[in-house]
Backbone bond lengths (Angstrom), bond angles and torsions (degrees), N, CA, C in turn:
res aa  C-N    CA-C-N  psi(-1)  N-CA   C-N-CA  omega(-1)  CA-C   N-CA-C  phi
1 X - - - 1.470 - - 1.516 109.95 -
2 X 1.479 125.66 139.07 1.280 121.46 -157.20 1.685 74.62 -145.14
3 X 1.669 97.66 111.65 1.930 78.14 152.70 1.672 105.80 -147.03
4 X 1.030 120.30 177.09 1.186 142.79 -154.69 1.304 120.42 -105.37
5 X 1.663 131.43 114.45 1.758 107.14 -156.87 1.561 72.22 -146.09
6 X 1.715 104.11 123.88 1.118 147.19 -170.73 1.882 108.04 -102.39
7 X 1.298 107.20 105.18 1.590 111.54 176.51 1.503 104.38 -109.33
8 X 1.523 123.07 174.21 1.235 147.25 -153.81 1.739 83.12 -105.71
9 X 1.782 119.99 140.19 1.037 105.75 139.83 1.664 136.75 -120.53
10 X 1.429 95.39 38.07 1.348 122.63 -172.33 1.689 115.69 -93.05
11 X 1.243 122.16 107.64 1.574 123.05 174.86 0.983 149.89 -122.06
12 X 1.476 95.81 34.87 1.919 109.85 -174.52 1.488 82.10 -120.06
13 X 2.010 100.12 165.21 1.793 91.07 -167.39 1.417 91.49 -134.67
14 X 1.225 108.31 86.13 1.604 129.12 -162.96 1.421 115.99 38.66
15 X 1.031 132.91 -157.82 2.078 131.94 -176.49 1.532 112.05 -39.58
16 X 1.335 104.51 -15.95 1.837 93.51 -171.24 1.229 142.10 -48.28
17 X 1.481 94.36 -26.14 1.502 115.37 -173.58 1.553 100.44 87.36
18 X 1.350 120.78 -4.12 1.373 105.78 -169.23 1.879 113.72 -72.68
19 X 1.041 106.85 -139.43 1.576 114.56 154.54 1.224 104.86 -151.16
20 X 1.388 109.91 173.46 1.832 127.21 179.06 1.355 100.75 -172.57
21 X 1.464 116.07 179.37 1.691 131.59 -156.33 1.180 97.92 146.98
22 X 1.049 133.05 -168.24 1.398 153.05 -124.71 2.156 95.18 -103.37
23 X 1.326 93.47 151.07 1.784 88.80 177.40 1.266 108.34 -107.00
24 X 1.722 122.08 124.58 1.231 116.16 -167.97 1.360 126.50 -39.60
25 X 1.062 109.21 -38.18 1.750 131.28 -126.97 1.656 79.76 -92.53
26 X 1.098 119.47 -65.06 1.960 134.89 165.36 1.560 98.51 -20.49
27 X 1.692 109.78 -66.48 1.499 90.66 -179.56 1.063 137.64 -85.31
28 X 1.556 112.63 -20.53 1.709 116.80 161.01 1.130 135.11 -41.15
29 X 1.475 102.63 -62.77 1.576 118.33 -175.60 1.401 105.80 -55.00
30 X 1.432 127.78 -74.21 1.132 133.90 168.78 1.805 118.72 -29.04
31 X 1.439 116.13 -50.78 1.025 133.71 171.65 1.905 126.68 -37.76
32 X 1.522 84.68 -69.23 1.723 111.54 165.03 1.881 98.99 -57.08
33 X 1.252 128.22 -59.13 1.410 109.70 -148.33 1.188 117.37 -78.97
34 X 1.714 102.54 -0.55 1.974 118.71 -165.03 1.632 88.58 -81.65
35 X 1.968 110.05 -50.22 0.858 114.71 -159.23 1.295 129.78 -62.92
36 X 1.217 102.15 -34.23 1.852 114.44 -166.13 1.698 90.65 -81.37
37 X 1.456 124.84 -17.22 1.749 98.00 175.83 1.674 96.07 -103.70
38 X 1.076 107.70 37.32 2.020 98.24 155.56 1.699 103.70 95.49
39 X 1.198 112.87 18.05 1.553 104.03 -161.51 2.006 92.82 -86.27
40 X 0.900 109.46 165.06 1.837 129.87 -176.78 1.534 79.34 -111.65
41 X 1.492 111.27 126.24 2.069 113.74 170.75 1.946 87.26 -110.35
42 X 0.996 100.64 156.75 2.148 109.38 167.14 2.148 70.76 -142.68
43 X 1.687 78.79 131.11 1.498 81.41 167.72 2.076 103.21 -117.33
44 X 1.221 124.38 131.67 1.462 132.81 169.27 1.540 99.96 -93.34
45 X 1.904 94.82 172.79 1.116 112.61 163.94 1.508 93.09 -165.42
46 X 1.211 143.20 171.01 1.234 156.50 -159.28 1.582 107.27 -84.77
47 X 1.512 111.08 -32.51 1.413 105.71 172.72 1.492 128.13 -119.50
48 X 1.796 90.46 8.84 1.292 87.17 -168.60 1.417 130.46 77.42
49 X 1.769 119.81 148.53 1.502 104.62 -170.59 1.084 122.71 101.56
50 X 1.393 136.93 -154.23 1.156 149.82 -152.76 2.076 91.28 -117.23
51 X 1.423 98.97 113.93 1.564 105.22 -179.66 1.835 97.91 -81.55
52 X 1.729 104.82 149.81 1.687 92.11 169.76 1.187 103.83 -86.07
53 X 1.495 111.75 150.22 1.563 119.06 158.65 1.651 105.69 -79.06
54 X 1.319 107.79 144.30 1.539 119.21 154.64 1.466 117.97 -51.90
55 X 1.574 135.17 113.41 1.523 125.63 -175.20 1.693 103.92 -71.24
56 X 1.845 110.69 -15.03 1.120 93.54 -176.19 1.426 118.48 -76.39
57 X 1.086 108.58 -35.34 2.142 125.15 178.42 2.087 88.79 -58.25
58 X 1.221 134.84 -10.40 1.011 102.25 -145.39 2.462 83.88 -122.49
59 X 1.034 85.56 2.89 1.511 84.35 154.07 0.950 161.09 -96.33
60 X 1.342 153.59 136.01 1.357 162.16 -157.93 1.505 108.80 -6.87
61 X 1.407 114.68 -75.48 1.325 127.02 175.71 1.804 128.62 -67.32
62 X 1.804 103.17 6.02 1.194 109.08 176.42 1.395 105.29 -113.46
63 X 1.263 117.10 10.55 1.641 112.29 -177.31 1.887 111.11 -73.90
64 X 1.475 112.83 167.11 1.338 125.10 178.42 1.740 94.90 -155.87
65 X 1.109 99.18 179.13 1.504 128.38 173.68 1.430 85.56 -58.46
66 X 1.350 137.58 -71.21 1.119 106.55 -131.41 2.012 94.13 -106.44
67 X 1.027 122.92 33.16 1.408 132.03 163.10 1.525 107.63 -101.76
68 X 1.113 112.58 -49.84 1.739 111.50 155.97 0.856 124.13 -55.01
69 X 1.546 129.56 -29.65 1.593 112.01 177.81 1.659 99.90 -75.79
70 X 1.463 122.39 -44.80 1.462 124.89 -177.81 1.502 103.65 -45.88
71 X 1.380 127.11 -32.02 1.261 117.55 -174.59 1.756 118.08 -66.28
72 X 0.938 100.00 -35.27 1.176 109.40 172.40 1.415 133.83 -107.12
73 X 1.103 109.40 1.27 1.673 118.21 145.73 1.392 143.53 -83.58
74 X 1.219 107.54 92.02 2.032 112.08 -179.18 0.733 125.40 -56.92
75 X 1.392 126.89 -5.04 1.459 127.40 -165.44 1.811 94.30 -96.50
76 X 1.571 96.77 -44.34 1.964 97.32 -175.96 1.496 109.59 -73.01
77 X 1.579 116.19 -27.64 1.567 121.82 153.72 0.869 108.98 -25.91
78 X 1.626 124.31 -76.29 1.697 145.43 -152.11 1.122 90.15 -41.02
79 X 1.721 131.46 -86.62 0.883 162.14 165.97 1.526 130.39 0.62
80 X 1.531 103.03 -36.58 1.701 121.02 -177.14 1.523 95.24 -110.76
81 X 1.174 116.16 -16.70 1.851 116.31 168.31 1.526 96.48 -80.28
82 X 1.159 138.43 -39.95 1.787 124.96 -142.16 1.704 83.96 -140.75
83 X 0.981 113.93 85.40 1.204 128.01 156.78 1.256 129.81 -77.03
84 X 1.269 139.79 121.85 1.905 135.97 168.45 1.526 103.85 -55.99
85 X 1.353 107.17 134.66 1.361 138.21 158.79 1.910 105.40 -30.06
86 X 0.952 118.31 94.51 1.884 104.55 170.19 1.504 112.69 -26.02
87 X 1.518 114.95 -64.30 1.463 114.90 175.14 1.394 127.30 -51.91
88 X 1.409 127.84 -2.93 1.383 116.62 -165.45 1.938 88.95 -120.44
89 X 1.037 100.47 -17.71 1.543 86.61 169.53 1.537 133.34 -69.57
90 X 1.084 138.68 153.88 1.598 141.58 174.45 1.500 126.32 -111.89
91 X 1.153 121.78 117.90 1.528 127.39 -159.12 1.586 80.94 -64.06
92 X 1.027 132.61 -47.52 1.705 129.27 -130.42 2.166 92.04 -94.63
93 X 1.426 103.98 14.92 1.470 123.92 170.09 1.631 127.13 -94.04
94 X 1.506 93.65 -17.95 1.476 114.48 -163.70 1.526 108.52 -120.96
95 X 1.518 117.28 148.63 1.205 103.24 165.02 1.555 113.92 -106.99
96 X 1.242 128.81 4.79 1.049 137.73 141.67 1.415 127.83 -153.20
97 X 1.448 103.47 174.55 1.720 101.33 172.53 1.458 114.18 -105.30
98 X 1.139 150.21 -176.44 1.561 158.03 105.95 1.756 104.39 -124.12
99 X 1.746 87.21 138.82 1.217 105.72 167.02 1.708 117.70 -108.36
100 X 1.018 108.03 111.77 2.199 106.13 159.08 1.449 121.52 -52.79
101 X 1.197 87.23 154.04 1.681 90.53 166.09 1.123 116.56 -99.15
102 X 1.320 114.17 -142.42 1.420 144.41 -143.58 1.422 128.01 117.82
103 X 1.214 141.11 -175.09 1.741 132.04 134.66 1.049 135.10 -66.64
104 X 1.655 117.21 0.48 1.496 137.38 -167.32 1.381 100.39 -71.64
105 X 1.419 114.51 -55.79 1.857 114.67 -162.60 1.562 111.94 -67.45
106 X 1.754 102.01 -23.34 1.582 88.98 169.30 1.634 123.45 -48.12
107 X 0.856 106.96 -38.48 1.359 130.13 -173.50 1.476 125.27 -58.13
108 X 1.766 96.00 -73.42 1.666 113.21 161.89 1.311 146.93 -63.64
109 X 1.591 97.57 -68.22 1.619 139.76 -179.15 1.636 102.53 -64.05
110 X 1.351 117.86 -25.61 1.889 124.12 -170.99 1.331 77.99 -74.19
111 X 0.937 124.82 -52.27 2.140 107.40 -152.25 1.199 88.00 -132.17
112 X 1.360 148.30 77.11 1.108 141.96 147.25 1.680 107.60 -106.86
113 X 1.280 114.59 139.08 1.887 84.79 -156.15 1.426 80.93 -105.86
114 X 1.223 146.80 0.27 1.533 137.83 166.71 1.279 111.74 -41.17
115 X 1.248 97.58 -67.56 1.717 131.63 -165.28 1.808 101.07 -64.07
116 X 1.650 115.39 -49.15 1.194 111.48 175.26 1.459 114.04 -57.16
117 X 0.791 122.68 -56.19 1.794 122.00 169.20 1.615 118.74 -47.01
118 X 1.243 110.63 -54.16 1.212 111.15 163.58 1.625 132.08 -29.48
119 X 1.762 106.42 -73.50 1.547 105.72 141.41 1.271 139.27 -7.59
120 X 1.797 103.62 -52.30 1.595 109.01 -152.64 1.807 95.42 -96.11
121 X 1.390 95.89 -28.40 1.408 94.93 174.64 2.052 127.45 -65.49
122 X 1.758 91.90 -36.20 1.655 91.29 178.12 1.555 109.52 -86.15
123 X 1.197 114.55 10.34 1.562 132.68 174.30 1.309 97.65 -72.10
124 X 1.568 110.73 -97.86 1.396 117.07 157.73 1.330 126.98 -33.02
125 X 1.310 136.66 25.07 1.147 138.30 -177.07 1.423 90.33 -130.24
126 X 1.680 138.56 -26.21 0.804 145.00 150.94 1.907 98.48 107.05
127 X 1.265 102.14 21.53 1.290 112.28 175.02 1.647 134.11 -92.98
128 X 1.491 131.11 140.96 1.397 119.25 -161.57 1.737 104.50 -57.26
129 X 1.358 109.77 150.64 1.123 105.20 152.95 2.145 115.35 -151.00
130 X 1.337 104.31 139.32 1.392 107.54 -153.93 1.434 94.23 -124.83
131 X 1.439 117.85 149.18 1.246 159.95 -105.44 1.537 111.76 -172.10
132 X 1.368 123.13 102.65 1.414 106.90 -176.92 1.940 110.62 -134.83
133 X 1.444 115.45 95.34 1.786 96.10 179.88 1.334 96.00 102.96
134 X 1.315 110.05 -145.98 1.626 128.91 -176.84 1.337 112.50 -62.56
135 X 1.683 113.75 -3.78 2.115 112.96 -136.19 2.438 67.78 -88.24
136 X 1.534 120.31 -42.46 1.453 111.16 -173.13 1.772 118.11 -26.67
137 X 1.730 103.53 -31.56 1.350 105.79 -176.52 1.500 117.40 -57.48
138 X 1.525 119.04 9.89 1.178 114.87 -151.27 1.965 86.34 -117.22
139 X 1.234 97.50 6.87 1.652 106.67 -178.03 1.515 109.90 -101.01
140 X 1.313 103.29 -4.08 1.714 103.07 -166.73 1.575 112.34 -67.07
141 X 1.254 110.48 -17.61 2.036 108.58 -173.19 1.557 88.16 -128.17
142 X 1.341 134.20 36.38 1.412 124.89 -176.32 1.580 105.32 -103.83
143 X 1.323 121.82 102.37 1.547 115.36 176.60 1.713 103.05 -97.69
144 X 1.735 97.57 155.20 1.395 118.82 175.78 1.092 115.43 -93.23
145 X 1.605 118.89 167.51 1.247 125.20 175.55 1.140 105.84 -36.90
146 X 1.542 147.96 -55.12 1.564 127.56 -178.74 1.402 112.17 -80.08
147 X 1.067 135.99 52.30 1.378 152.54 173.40 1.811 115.18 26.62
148 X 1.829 95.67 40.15 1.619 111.53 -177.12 1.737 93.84 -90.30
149 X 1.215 106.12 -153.28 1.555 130.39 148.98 1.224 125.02 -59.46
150 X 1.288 137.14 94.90 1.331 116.94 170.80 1.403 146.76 2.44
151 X 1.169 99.57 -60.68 1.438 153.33 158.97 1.316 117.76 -47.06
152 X 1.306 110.49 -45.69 1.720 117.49 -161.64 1.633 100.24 -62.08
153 X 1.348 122.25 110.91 1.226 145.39 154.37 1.517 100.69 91.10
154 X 1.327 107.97 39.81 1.514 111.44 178.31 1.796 102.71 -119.42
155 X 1.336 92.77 133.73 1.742 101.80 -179.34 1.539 112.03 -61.98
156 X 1.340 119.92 111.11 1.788 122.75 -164.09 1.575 98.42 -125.47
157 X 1.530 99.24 161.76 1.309 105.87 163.36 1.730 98.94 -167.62
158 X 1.531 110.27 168.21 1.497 132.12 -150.72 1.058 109.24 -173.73
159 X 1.383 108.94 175.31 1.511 125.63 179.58 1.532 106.39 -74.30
160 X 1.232 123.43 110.06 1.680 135.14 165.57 1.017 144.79 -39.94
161 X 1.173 136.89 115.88 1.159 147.18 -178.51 1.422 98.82 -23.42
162 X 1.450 102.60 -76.36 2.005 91.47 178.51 1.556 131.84 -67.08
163 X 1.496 104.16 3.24 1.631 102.83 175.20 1.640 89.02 -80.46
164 X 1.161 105.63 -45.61 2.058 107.65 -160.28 1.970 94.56 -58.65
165 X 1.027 114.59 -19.45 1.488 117.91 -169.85 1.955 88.10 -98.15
166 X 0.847 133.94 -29.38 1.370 122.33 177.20 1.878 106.78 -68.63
167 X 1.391 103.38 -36.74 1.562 97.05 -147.47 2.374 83.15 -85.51
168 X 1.588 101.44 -11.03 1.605 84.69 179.92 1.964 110.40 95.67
169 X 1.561 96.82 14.23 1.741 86.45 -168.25 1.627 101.48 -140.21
170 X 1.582 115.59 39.95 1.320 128.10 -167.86 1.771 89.23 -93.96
171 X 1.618 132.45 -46.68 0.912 121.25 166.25 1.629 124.06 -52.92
172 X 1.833 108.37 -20.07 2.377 88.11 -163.09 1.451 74.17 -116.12
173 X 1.302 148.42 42.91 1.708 146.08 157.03 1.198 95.77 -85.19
174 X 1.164 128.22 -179.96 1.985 136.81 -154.44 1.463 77.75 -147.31
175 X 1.308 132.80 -22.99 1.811 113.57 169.82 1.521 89.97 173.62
176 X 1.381 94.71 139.39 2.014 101.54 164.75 1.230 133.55 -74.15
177 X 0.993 111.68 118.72 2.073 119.06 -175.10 1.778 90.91 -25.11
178 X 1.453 110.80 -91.96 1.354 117.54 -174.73 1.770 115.49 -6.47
179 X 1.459 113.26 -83.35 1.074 116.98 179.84 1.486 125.96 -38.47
180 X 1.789 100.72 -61.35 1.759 112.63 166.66 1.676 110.07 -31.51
181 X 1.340 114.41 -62.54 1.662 117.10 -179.46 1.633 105.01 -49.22
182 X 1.222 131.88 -34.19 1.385 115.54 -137.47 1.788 78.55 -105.45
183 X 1.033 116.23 -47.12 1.854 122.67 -175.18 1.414 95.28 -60.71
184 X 1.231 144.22 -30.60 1.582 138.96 164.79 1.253 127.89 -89.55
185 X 2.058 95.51 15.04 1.683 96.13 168.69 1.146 131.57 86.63
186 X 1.414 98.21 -7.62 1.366 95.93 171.53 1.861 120.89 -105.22
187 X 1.415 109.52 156.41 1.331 137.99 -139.52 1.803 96.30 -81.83
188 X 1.470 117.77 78.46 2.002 105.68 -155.11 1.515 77.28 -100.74
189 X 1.632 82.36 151.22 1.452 103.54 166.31 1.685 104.79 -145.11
190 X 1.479 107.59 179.03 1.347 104.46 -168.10 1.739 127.76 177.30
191 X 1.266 123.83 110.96 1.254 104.22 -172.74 1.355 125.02 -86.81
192 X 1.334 115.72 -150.97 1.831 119.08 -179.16 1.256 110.92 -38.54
193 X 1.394 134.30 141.63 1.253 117.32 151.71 1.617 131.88 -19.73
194 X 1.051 114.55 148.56 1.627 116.89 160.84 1.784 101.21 60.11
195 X 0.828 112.41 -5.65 1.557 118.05 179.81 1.614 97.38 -62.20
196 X 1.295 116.96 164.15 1.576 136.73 158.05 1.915 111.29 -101.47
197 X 1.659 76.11 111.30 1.683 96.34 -175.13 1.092 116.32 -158.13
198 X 1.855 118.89 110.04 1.264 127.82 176.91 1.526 95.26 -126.19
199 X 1.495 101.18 153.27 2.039 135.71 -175.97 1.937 95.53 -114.66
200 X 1.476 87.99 150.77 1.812 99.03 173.19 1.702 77.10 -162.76
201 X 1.861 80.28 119.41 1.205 104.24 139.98 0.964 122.78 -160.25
202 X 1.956 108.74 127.05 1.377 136.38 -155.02 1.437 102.68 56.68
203 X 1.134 123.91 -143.72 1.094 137.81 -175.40 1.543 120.73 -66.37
204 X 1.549 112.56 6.36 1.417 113.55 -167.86 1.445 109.89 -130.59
205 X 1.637 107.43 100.79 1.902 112.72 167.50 1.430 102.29 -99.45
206 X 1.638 80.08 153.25 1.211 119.73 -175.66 1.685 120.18 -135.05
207 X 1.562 111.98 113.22 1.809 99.89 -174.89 1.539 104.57 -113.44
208 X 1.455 127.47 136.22 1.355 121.85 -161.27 1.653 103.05 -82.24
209 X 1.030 143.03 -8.58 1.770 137.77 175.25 1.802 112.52 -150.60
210 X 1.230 92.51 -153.32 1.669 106.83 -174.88 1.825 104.51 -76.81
211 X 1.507 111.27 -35.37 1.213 121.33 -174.01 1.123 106.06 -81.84
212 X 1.293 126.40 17.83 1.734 118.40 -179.45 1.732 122.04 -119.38
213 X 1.810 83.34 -13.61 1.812 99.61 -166.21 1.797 109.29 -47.66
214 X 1.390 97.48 -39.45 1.549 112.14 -170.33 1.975 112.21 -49.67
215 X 1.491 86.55 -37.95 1.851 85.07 -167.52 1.862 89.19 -99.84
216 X 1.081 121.68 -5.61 1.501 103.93 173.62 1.481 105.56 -80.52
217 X 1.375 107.29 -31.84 2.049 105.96 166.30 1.825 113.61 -54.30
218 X 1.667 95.74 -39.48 1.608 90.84 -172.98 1.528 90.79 -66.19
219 X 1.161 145.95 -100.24 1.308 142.06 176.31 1.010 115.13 30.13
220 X 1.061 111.92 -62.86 1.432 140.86 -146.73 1.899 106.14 -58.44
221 X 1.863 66.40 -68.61 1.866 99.74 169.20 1.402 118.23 -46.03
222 X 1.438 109.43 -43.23 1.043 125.43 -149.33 1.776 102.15 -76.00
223 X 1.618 114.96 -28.70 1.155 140.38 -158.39 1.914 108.67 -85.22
224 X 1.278 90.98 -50.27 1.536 119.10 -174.46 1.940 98.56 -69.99
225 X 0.827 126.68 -16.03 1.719 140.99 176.55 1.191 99.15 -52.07
């Protein structure tokens, strides 16, 4: 299994002055569960290099098992420092993709037209591709074989309108996952906040937060079988 895990390399979080990038926990979990059943990961980012981490995924009260194991692994370090170029990679290399979130991809990954093609290509390749949190923003310019929305009449889900209103950053976002899915037609659903909740349909997962990355890997797995 060879797949392809696509990070943000964008890290300012609109005017705030703050920063953002990728949410650990999104790429760990997912990361660890590809790995331990034999999977080959190539991790991208749009510029290549060293991807930012989110400082918020990277605090006290955001840790898990599998952010601690990243802490202490150099090898998955290496990896989030020396990133492949988006452009130099090849869909037709991978047998699938997943993308993480963060608040970063609103930013980048939405209109990056590398990455949008990319998508459309392991689509048409008829290959899984997974979606976890904010990483859906990366569906917003993604057309399907009938040159609709990706999305359009596909069962989706993302980070929520009321999670983005919990965390306080629904005003400095450039547009809400939720809405983006539903204005491109596609079919969102979604439970409690903070809950663990991922959708597959056909070839397309979707996990709505940080607590979901884990079963969008099983999916994932589950798909690639």
């Amino acid at each position: 299994m060879k797949i392809l895990f696509v990070l943000t390399s964008h890290d300012q979080l609109g005017d705030t002055g703050k920063k953002t990038g990728f949410w650990i926990e999104e790429f760990a979990a997912p990361y660890y569960a590809l790995l331990d059943k034999g999977a080959e990961i190539t991790v991208a980012t749009p510029k290549g290099g060293q991807a930012p981490i989110d400082p918020s995924s990277d605090s006290e009260d955001a840790q898990t098992k599998d952010t601690k194991r990243y802490k202490e692994d150099k090898d998955a370090q290496s990896v989030i420092n020396n990133t492949k170029k988006l452009a130099d990679v090849n869909a037709s290399d991978f047998d699938a993709v997943f993308y993480p979130g963060g608040h970063g991809p609103l930013w980048d990954l939405a209109n990056d037209a590398t990455s949008i093609k990319l998508i459309e290509t392991f689509n048409e390749q008829e290959k899984p591709i997974a979606f976890v949190c904010h990483a859906p923003a990366a569906l917003k310019g993604v057309k399907g074989k009938d040159g609709k929305a990706l999305v359009n009449g596909k069962k989706v889900t993302g980070f929520a309108n009321s999670e983005e209103a919990a965390v306080q950053l629904t005003e400095v976002v450039p547009f809400l996952v939720e809405d983006m899915l539903q204005e491109n037609g596609g079919i969102y659903s979604k439970k409690e906040d903070w809950a663990s909740y991922a959708v597959q349909d056909g070839n397309l997962i979707t996990g709505q937060n940080p607590a979901s990355s884990e079963v969008v890997a099983e999916k994932l797995l589950a798909a690639l079988k």
